[in-house]
N, C-alpha and C positions, 0 to 999 in steps of 0.2 A: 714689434715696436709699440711703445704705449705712448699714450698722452691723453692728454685732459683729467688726470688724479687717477690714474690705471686704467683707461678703456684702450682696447686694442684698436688698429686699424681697421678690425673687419665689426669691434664694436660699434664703432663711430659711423660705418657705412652702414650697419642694420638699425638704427637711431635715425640715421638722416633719412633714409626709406620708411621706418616709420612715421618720421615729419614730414615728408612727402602723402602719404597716402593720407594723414588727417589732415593736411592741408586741401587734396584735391576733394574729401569727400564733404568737407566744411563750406568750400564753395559748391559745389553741386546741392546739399541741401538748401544754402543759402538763396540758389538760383531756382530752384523747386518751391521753395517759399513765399518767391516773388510771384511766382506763374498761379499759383494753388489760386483757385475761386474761395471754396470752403476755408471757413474762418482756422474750424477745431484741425484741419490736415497742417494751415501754412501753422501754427501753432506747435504740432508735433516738428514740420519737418524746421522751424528755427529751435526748438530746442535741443535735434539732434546736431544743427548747426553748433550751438552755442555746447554741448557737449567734445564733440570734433574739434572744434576751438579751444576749451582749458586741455583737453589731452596735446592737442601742441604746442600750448604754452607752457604746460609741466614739462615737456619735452623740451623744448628751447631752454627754459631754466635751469634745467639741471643740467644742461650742458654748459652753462655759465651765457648764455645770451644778454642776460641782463647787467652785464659788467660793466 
């Protein structure tokens, strides 16, 4: 069975598991970010945030989220 412009059912399940896992790891940086003392570490770990963040947002988009 297809849907969404050809992705298979078992597409759209390995998509959303990968929207899953940049979701959880965008907050865990983000919450790492928070707690950090050192200016240069919360620095690194919100820009792995904000990296984890556009990969799930290319991810939502291409699945048409923004319709």
């Amino acid at each position: 069975m297809q849907a969404n412009g050809g992705l298979t059912s078992k597409d759209l399940s390995v998509l959303q598991d990968q929207m899953d896992a940049e979701y959880r790891a965008n907050r865990k940086a983000s919450t790492y970010a928070k707690t950090l003392q050192d200016p240069a570490l919360q620095g690194i770990a919100n820009t792995l945030a904000q990296h984890h963040r556009a990969r799930f947002d290319a991810l939502y988009n291409f699945l048409g989220g923004n319709n």
